[in-house]
MARGUDO-786552 format. One record per atom (N, C-alpha, C): residue in three letters; x, y, z. Coordinates in steps of 0.02 Angstrom, whole numbers, padded with zeros to 5 digits, always signed. Example, Ala and Ser with C-alpha at 12.3 -4.5 7.8 and 13.67 -1.06 7.14 Angstrom:
BEGIN
ALA+00660-00284+00390;ALA+00615-00225+00390;ALA+00660-00165+00390;SER+00642-00112+00354;SER+00684-00053+00357;SER+00645+00002+00394;
END
This chain:
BEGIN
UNK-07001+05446+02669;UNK-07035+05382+02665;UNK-06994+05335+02624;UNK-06976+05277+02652;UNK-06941+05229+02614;UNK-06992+05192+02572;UNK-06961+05173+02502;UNK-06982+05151+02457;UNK-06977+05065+02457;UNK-07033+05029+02452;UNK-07016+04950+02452;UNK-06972+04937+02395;UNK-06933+04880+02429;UNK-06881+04867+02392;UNK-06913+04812+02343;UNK-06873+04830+02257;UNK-06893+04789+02234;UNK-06880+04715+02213;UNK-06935+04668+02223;UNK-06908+04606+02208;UNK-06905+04580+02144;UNK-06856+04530+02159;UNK-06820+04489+02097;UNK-06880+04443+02067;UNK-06892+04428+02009;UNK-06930+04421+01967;UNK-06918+04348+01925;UNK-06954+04292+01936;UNK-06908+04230+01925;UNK-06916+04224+01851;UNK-06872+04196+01821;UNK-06876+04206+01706;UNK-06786+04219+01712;UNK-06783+04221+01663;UNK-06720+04247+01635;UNK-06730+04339+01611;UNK-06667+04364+01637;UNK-06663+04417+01663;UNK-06699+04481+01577;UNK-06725+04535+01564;UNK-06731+04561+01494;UNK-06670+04583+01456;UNK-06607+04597+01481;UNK-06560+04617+01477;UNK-06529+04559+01420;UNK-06548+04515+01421;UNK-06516+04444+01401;UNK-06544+04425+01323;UNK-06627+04466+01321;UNK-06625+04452+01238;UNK-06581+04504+01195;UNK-06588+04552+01232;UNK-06555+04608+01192;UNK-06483+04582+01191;UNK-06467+04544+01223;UNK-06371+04522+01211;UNK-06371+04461+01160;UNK-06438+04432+01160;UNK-06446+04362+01099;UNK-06458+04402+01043;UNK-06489+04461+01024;UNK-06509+04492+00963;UNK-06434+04494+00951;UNK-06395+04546+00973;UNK-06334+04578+00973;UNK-06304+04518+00937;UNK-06303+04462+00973;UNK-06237+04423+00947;UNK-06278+04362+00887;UNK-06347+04379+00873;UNK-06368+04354+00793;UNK-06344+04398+00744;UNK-06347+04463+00769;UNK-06337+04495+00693;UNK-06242+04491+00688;UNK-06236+04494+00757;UNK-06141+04477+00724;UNK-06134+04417+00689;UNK-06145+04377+00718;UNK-06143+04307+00665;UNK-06179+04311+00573;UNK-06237+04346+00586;UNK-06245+04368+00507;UNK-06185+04400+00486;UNK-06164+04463+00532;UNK-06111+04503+00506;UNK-06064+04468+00471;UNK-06042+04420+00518;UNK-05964+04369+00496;UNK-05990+04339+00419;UNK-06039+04295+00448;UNK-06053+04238+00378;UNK-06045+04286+00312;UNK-06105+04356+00321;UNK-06085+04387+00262;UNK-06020+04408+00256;UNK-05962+04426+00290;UNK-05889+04453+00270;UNK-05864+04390+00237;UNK-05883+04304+00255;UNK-05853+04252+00237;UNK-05881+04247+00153;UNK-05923+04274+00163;UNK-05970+04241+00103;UNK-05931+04297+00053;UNK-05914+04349+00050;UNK-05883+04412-00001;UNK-05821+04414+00001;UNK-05777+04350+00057;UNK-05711+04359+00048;UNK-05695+04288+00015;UNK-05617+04278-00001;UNK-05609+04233-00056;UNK-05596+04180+00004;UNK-05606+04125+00002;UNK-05614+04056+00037;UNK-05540+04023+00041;UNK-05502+04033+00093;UNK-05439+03998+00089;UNK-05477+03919+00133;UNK-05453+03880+00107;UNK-05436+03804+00146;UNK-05442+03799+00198;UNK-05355+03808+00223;UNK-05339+03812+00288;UNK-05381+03852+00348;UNK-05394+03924+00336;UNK-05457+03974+00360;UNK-05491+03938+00393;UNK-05522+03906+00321;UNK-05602+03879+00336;UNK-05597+03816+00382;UNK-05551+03769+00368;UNK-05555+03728+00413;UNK-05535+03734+00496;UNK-05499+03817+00511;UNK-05469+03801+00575;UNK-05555+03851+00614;UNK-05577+03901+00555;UNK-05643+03938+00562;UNK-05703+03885+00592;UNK-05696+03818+00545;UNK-05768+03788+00563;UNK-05737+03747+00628;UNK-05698+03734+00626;UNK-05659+03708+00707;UNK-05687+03725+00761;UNK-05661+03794+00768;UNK-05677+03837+00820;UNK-05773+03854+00820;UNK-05788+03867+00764;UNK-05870+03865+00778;UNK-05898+03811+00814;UNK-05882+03714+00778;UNK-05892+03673+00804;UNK-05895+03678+00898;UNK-05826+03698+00890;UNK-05834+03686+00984;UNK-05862+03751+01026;UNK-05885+03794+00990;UNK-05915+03866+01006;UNK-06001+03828+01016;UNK-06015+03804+00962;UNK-06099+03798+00947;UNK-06102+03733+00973;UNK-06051+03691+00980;UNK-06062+03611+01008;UNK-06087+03584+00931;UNK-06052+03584+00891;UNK-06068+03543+00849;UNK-05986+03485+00822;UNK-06017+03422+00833;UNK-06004+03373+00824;UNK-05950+03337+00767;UNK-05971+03353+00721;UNK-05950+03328+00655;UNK-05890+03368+00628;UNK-05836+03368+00599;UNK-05792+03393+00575;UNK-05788+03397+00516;UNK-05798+03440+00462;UNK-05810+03475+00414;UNK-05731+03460+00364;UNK-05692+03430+00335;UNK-05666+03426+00283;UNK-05645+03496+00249;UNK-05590+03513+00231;UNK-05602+03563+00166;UNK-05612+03525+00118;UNK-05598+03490+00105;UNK-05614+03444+00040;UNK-05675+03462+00045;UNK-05714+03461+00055;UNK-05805+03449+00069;UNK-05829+03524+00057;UNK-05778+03578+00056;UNK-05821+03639+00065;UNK-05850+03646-00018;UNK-05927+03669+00009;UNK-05995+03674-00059;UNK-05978+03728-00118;UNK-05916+03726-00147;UNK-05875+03787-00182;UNK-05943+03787-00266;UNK-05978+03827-00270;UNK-05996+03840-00342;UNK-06065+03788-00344;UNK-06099+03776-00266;UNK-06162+03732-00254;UNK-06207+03794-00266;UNK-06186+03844-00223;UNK-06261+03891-00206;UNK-06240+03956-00267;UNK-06288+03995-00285;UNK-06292+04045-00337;UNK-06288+04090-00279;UNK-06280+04094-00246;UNK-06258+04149-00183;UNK-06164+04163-00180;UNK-06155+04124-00166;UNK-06100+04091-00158;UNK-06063+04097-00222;UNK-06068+04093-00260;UNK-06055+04117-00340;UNK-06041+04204-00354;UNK-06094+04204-00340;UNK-06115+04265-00367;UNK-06066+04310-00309;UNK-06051+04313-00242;UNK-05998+04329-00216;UNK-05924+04298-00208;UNK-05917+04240-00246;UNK-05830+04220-00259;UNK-05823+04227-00304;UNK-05826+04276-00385;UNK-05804+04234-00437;UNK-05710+04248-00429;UNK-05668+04230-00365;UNK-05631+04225-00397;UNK-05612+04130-00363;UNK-05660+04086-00360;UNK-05666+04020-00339;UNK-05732+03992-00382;UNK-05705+03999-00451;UNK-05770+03975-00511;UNK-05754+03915-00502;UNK-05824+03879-00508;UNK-05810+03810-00537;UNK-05787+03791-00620;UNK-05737+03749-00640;UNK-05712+03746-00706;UNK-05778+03731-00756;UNK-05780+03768-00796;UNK-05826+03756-00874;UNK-05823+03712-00903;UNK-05832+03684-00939;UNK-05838+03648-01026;UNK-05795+03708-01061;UNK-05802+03751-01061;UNK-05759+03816-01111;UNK-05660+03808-01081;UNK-05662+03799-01016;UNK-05610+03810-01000;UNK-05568+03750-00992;UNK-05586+03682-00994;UNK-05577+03612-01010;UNK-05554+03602-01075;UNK-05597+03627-01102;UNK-05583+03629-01180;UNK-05521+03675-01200;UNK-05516+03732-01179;UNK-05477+03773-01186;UNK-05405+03773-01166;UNK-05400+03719-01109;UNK-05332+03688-01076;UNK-05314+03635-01114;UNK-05366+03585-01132;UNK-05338+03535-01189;UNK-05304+03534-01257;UNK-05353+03616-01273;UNK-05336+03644-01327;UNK-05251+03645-01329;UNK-05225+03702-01288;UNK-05158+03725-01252;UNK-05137+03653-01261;UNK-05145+03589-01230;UNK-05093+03548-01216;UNK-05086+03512-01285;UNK-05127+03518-01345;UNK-05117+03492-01403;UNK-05101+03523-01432;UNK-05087+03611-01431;UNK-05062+03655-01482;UNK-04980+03633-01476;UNK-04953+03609-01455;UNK-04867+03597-01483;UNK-04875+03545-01514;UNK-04907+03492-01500;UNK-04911+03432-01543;UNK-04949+03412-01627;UNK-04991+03478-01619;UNK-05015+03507-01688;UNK-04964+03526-01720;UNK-04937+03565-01700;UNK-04887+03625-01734;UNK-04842+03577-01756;UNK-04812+03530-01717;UNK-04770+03469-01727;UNK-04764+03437-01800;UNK-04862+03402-01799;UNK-04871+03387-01841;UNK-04885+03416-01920;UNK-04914+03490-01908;UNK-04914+03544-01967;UNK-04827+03535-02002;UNK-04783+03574-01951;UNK-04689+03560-01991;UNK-04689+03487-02009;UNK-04711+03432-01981;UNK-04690+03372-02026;UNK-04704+03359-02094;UNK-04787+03376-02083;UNK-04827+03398-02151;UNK-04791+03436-02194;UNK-04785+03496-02169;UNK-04745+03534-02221;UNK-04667+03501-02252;UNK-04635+03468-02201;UNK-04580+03447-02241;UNK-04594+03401-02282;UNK-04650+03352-02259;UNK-04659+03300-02293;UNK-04683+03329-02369;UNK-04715+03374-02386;UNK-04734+03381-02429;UNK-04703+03436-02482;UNK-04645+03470-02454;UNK-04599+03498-02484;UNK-04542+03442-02512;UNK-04538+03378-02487;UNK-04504+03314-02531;UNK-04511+03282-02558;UNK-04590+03271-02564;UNK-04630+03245-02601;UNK-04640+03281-02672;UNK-04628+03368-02663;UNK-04655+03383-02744;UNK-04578+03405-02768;UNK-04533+03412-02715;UNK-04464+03401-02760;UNK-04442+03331-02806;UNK-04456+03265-02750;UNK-04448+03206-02800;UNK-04487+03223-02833;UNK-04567+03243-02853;UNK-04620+03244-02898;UNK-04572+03272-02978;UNK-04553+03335-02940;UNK-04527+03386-02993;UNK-04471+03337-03038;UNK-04417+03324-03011;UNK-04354+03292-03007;UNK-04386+03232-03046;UNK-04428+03174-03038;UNK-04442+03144-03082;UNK-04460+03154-03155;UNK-04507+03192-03135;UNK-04532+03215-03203;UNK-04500+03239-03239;UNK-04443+03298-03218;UNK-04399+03316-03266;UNK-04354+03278-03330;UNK-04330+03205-03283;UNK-04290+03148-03290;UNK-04354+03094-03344;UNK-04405+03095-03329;UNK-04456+03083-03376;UNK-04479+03113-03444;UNK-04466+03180-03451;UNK-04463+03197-03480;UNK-04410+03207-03547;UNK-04358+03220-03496;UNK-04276+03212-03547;UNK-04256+03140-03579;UNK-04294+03112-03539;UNK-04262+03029-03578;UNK-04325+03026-03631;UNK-04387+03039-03636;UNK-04446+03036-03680;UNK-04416+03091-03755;UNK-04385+03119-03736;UNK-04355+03194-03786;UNK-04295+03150-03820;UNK-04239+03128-03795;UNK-04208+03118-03768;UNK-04194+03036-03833;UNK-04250+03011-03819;UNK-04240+02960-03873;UNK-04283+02964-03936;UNK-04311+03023-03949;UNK-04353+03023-04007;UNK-04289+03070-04045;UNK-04253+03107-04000;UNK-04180+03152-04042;UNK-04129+03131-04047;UNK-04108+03075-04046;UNK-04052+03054-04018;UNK-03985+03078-04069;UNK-04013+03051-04131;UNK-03986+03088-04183;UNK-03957+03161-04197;UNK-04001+03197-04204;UNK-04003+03255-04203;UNK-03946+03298-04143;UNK-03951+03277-04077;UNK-03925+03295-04032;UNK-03867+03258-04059;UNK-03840+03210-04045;UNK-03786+03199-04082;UNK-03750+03238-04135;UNK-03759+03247-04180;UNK-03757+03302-04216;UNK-03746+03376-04221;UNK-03787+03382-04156;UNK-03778+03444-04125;UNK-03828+03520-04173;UNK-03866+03488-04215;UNK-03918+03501-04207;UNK-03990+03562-04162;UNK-03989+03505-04121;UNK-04012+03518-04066;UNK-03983+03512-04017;UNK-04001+03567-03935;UNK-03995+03537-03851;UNK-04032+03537-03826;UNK-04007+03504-03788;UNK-04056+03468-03729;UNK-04048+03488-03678;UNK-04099+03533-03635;UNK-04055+03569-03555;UNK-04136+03561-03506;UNK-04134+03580-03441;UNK-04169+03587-03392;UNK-04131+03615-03338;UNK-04188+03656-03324;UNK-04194+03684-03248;UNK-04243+03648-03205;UNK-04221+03706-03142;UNK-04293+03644-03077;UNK-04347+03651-03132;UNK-04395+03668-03157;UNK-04450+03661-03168;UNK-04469+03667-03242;UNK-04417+03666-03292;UNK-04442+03671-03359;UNK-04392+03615-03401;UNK-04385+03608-03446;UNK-04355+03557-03507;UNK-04366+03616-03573;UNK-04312+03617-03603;UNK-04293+03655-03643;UNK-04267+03640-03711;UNK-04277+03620-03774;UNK-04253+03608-03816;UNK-04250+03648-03885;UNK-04166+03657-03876;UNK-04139+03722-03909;UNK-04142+03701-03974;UNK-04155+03724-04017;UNK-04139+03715-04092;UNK-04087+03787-04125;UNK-04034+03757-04157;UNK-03996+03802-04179;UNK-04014+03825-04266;UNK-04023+03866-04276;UNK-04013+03896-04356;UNK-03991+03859-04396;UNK-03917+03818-04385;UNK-03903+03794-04440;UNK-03929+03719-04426;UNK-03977+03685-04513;UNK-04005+03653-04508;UNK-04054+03661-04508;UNK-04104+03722-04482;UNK-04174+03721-04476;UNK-04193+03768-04526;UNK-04169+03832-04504;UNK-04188+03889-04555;UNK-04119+03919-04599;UNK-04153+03925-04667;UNK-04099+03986-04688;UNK-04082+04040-04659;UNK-04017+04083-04689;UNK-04013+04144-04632;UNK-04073+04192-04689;UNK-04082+04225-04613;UNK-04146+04293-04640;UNK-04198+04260-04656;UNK-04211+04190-04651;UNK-04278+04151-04670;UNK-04313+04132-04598;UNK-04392+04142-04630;UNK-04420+04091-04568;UNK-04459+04036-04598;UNK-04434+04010-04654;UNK-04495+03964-04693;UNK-04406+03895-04663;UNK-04436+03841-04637;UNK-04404+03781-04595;UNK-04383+03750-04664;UNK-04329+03706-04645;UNK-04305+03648-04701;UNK-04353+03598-04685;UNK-04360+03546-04739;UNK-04404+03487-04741;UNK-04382+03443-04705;UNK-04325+03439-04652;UNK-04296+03384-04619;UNK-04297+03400-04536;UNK-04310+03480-04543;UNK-04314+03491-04470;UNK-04399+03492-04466;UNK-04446+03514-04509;UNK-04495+03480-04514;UNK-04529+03428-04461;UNK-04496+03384-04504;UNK-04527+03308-04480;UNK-04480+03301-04398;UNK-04446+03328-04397;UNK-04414+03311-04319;UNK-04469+03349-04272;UNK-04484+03408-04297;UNK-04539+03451-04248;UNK-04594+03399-04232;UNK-04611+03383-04288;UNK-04677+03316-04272;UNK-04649+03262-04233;UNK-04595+03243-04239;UNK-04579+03197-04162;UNK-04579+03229-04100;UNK-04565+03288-04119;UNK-04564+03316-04042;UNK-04629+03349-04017;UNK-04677+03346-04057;UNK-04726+03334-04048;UNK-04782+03292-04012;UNK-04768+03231-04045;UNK-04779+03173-04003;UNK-04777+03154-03957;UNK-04700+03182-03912;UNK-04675+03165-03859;UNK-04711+03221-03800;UNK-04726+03293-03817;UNK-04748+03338-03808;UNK-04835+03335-03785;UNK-04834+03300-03833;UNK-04916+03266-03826;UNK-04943+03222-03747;UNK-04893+03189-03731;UNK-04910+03146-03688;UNK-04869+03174-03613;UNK-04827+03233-03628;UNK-04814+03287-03581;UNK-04866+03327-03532;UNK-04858+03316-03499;UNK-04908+03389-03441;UNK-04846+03451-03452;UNK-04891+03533-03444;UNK-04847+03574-03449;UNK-04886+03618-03497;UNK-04856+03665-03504;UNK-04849+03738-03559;UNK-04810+03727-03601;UNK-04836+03748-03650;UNK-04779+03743-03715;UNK-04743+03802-03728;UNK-04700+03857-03702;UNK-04674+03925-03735;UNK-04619+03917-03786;UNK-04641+03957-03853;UNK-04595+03929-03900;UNK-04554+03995-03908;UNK-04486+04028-03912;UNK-04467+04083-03922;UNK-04416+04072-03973;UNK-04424+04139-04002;UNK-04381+04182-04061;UNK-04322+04220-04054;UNK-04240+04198-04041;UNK-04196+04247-04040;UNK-04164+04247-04098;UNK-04122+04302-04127;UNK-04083+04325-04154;UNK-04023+04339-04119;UNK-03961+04358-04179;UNK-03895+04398-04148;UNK-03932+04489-04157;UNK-03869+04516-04166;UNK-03873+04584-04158;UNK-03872+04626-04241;UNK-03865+04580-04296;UNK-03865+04617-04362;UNK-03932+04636-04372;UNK-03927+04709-04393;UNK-03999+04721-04411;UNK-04034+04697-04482;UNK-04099+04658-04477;UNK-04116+04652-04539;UNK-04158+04683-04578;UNK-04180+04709-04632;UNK-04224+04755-04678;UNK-04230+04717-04720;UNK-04296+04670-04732;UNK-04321+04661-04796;UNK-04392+04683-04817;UNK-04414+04673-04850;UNK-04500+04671-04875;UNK-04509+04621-04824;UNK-04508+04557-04831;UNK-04546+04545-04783;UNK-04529+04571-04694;UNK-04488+04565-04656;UNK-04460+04559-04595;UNK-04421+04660-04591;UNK-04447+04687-04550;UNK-04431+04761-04552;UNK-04373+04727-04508;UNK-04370+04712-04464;UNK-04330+04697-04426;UNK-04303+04622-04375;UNK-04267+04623-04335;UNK-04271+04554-04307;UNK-04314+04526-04259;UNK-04353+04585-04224;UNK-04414+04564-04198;UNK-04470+04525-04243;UNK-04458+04544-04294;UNK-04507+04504-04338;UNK-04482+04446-04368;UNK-04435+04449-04368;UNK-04403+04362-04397;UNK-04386+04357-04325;UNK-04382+04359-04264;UNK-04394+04309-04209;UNK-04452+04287-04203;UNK-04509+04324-04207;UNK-04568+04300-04215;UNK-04607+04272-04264;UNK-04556+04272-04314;UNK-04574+04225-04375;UNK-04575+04142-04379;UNK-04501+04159-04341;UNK-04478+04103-04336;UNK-04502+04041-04287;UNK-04515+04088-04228;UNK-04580+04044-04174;UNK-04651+04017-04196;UNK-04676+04056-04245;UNK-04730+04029-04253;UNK-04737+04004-04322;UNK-04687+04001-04339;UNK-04661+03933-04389;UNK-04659+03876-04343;UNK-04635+03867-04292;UNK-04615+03790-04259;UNK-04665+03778-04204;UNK-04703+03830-04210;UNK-04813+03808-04167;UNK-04826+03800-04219;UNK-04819+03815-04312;UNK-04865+03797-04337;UNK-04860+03727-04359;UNK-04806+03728-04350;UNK-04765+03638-04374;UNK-04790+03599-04307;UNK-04782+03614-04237;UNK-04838+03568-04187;UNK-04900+03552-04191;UNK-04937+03611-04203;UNK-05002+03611-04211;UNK-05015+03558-04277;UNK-04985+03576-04353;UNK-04992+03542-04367;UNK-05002+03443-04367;UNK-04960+03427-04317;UNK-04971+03368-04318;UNK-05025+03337-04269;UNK-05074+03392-04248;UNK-05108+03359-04212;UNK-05120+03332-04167;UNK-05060+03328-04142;UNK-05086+03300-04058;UNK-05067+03343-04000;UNK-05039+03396-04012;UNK-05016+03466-03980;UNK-05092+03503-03974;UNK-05122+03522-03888;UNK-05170+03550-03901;UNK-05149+03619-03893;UNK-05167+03675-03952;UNK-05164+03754-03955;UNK-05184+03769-03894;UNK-05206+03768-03841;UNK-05223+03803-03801;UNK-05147+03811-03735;UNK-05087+03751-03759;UNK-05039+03751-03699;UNK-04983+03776-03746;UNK-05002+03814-03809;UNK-04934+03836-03837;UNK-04931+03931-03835;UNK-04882+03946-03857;UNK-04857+04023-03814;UNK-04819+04030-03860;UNK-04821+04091-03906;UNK-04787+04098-03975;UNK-04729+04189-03938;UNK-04658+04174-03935;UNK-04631+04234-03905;UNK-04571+04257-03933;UNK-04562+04316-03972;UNK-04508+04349-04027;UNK-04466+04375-03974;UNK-04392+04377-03936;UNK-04342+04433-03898;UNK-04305+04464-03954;UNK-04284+04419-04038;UNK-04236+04470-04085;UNK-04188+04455-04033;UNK-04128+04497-04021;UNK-04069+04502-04012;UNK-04068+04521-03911;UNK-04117+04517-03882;UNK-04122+04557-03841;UNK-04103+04510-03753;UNK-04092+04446-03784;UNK-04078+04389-03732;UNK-04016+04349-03761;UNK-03965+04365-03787;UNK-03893+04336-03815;UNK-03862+04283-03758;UNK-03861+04229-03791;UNK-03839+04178-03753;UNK-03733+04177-03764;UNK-03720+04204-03809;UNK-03656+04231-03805;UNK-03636+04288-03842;UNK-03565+04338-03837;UNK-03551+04373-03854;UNK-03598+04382-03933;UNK-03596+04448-03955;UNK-03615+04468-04019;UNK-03554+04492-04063;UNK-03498+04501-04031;UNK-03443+04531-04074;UNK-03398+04488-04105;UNK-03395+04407-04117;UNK-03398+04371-04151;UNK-03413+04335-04206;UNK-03397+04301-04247;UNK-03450+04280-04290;UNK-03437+04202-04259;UNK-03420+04175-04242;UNK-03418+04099-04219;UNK-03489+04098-04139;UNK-03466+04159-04089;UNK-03507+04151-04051;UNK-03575+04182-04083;UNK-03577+04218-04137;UNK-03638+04274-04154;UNK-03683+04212-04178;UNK-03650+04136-04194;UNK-03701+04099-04227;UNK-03743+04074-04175;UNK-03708+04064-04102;UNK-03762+04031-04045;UNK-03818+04076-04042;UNK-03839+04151-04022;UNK-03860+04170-04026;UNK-03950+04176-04075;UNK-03942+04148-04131;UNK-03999+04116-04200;UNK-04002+04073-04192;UNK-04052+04056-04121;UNK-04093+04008-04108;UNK-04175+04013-04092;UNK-04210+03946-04085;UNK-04264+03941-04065;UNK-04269+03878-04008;UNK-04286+03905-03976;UNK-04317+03866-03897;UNK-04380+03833-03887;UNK-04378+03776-03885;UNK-04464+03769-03866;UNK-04459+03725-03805;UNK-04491+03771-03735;UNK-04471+03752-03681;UNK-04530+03738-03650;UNK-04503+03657-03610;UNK-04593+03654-03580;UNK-04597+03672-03507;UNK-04644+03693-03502;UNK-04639+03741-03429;UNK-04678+03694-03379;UNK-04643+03657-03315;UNK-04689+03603-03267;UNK-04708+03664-03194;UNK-04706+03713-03233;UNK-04714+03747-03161;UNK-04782+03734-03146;UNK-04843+03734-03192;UNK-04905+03749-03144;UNK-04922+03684-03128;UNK-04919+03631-03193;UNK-04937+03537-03151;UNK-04914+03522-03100;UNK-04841+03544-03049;UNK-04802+03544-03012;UNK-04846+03569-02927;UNK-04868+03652-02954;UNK-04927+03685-02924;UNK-04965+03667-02896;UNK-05019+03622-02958;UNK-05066+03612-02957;UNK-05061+03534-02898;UNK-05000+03490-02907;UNK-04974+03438-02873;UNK-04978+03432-02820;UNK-04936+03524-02783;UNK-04927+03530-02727;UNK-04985+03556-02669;UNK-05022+03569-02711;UNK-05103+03623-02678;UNK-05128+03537-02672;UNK-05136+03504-02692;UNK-05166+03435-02703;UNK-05142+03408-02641;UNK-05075+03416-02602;UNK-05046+03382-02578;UNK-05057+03409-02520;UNK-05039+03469-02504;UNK-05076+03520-02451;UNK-05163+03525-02432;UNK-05195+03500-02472;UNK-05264+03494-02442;UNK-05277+03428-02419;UNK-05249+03381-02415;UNK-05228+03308-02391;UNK-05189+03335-02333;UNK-05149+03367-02326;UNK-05115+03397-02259;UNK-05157+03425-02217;UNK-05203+03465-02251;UNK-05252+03501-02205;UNK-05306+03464-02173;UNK-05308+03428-02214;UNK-05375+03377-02202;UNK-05358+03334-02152;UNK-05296+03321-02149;UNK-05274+03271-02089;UNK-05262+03308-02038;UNK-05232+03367-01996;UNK-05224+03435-01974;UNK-05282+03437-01934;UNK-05348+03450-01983;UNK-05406+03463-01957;UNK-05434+03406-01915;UNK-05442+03333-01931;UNK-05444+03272-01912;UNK-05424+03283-01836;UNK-05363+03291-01843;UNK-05341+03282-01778;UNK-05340+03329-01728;UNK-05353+03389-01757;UNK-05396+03449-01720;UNK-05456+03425-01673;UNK-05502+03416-01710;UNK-05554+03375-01691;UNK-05562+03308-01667;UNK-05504+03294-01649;UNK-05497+03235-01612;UNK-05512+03177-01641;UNK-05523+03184-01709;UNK-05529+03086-01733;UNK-05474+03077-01760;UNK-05459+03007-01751;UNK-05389+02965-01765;UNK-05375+02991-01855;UNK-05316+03021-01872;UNK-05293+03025-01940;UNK-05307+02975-01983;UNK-05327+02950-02040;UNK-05322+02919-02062;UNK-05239+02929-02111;UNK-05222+02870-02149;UNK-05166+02877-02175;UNK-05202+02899-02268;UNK-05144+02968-02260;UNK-05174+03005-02325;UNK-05157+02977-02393;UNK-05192+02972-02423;UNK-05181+02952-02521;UNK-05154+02994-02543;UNK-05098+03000-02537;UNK-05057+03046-02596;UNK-05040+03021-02662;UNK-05061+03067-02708;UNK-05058+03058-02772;UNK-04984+03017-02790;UNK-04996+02977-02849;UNK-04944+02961-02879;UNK-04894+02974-02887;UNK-04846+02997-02888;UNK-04795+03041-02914;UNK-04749+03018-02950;UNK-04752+02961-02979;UNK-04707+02913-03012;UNK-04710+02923-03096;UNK-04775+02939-03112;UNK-04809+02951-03179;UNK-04829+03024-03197;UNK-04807+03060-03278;UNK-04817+03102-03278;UNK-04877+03135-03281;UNK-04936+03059-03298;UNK-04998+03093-03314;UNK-05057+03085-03238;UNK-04999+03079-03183;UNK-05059+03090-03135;UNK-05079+03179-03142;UNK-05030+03214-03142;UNK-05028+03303-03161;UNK-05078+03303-03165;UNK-05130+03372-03183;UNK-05178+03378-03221;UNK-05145+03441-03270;
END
């Protein structure tokens, strides 16, 4: 028995949703591989091209235009297509001002390594001419010297003239010179260190066992002659005995054995100098920081340096 044949059925055929399902979820498929892979330009623009004339759409899509760091989707599968921060803006500006910092830090620093050499260098020259004309005499004479290094002023007093030998009690004429140098001392910034040498003869008396003790006799004989006049404050003076143990020439002489029996009273500019340069460096920093932070430098007040009593 033949079977009626069957007829065609008017609609669109069933076969045909199942081929529209098929080709929705490929298109999900794609978008998600696009969406987890990294976004080239070119890609995308020749990608939405071809969709355009696939789907019939109209408009032509830009890469310029693509929505990079719009959707938290989209994010959350590119981070290697972040949109730039505030952190990382900052952090590039940073970079492009770190040579021009650094620039300005070495200028600073030189600037202010010439600044406390003239500082130093003046003062020294301030000092020796203030010494300088209250001795004039004396140095002449020879007496006394007159010397400096970078950072101290030194004025030697020799034995003969001041003290007897084996004595530490002063003559009445070197006396009154200590009190000028006093004066001048007074209106000095600095440390006062006063020291005690001897030559190499040993001495034994009742009073003085030895020359450590008449070096140190002899020092604080010439603090007590500063102090005395009063305008020397005790707290910047430094009383120091060596005896024989720092010889400024031979000992096997008696012509050189006399340089040797002296007293020094040396003023020390090392820490006002210090204290000058830390002064001068936080004015460096301060401007440093300024411009770190982006406000215009102002121009820094640096201390005086012309006068000895800007110091502290």
């Amino acid at each position: 028995m033949d079977l009626p044949e069957e007829e065609d059925k008017p609609g669109i055929p069933a076969w045909v949703v199942t081929f529209a399902d098929l080709m929705s979820l490929l298109m999900c498929f794609f978008v998600l591989l696009l969406s987890f892979s990294e976004i080239d330009a070119a890609k995308f623009k020749q990608i939405a091209g071809e969709l355009s004339k696939a789907f019939g759409v109209q408009r032509d899509v830009p890469a310029t235009e693509i929505p990079m760091g719009t959707s938290p989707i989209f994010n959350s599968f590119s981070p290697s297509v972040p949109e730039p921060t505030l952190v990382e803006n900052v952090r590039q500006e940073t970079s492009q001002e770190a040579p021009q910092l650094d620039t300005l830090r070495a200028d600073r620093e030189s600037s202010v390594a010439q600044q406390v050499e003239q500082t130093t260098r003046e003062q020294i020259e301030v000092s020796l001419d203030a010494l300088s004309a209250v001795l004039q005499q004396e140095l002449t004479e020879g007496r006394l010297q007159l010397e400096h290094d970078r950072k101290r002023v030194i004025v030697r007093v020799e034995e003969k003239g001041s003290f007897p030998s084996g004595s530490a009690d002063m003559t009445t004429g070197f006396e009154e010179v200590l009190w000028r140098i006093a004066d001048v001392l007074a209106e000095l910034p600095g440390e006062i260190t006063i020291e005690g040498h001897t030559d190499n003869i040993p001495i034994s008396t009742p009073r003085f066992r030895s020359n450590w003790d008449l070096s140190a006799a002899r020092a604080s004989s010439v603090a007590n002659a500063l102090l005395a006049s009063e305008t020397v404050e005790p707290e910047r003076i430094r009383v120091q005995g060596y005896a024989d143990t720092r010889p400024r020439a031979s000992n096997d002489w008696p012509d050189t054995r006399t340089l040797n029996r002296r007293v020094e009273i040396i003023l020390d500019l090392t820490g006002p100098i210090q204290a000058y340069e830390e002064q001068l460096r936080k004015l460096m920093q301060a401007e440093s920081d300024s411009v770190s932070a982006g406000i215009a430098p102002q121009p820094a007040s640096l201390p005086d340096a012309g006068s000895p009593q800007v110091m502290p």
